[in-house]
C-alpha positions as CSV (number, residue, x, y, z in Angstrom):
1,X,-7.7,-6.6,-7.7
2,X,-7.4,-3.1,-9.2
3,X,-4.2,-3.2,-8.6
4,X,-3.0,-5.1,-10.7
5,X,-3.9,-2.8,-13.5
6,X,-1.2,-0.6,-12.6
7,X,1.2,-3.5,-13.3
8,X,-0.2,-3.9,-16.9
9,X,-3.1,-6.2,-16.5
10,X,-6.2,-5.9,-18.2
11,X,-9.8,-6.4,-17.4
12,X,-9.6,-9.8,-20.0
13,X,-6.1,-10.8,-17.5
14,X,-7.7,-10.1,-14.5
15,X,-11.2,-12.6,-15.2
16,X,-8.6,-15.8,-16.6
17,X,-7.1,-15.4,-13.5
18,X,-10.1,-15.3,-11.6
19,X,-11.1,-18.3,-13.6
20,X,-8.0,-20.2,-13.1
21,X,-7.6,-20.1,-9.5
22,X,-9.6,-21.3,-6.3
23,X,-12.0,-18.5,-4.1
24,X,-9.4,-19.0,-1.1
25,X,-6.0,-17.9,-3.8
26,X,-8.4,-15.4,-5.1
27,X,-9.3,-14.0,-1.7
28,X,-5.6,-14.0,-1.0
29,X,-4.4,-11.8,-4.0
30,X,-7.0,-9.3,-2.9
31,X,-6.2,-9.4,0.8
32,X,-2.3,-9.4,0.9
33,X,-2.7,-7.3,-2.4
34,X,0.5,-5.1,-0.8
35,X,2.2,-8.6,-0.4
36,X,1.8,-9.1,-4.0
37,X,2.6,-5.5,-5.3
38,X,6.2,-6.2,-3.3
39,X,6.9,-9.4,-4.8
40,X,6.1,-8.4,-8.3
41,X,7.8,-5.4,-8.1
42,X,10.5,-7.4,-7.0
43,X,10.6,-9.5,-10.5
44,X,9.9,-6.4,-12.6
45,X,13.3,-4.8,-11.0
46,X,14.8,-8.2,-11.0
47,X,14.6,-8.0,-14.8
48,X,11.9,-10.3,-15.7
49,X,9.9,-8.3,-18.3
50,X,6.8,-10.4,-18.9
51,X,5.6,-11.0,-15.0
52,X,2.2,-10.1,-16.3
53,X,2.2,-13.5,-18.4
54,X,3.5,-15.1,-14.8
55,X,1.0,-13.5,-12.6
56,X,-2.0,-14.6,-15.0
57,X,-0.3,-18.4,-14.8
58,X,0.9,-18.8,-11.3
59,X,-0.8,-16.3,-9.2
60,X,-0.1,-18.2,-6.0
61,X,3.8,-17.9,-6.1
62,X,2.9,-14.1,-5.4
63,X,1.5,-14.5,-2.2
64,X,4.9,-16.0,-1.0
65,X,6.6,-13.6,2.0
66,X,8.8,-11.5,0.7
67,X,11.6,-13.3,1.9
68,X,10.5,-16.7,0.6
69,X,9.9,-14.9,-2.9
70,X,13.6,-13.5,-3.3
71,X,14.8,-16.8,-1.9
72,X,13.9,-18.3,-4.9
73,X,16.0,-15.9,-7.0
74,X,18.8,-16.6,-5.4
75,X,19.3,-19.8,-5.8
76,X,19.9,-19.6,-9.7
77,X,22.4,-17.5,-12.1
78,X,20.2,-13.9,-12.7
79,X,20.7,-14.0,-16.5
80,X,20.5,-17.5,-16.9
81,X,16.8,-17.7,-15.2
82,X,15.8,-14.4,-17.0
83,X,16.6,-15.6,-20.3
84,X,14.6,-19.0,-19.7
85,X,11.8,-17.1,-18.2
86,X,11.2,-14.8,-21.2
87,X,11.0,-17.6,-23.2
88,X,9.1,-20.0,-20.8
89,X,7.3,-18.4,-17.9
90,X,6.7,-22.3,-16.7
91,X,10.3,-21.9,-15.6
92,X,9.1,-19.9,-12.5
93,X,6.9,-22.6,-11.4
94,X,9.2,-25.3,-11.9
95,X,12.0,-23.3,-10.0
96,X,9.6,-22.2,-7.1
97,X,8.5,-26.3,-6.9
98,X,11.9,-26.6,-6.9
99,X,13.3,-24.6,-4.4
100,X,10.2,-25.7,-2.0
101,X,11.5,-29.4,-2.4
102,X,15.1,-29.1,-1.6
């Protein structure tokens, strides 16, 4: 999980998400850790500026494939869902819930 101090994360970030999530979603952040450097290097360049709050929250959307992950994107108006996701990073979820349901 060391890498995820090169996106910003701190030790005190890195144990509430260890905390918040199963062993297997755990396991999986550490083995497809390239998987997840991708697809949050993907929102950082997108223009979301506080994908450290997201990753903490919802570290399971990371582990989407890459295509999956920029599918979600794509189905909503750039600065529309940057704008809602600055001020609620919930948004993220709900779209990803979304997008898996329609």
């Amino acid at each position: 999980m060391k890498y995820l101090y090169n996106f910003g994360l701190n030790d005190a970030d890195i144990e509430t998400l260890k905390a918040n999530v199963s062993d297997e979603i755990y396991s999986d952040l550490s083995f497809f850790a390239k998987l997840v450097e991708k697809n949050l290097n993907y929102l950082k360049d997108f223009g979301i500026t506080n994908y450290k709050d997201i990753i903490v929250k919802y570290p399971e959307i990371f582990i989407r494939d890459e295509e999956s992950f920029v599918n979600i994107f794509t189905k909503f108006d750039k600065d529309d869902l940057i704008n809602k996701v600055t001020k609620n990073p919930a948004v993220i979820k709900k779209m990803v819930d979304f997008v898996d349901n329609n």
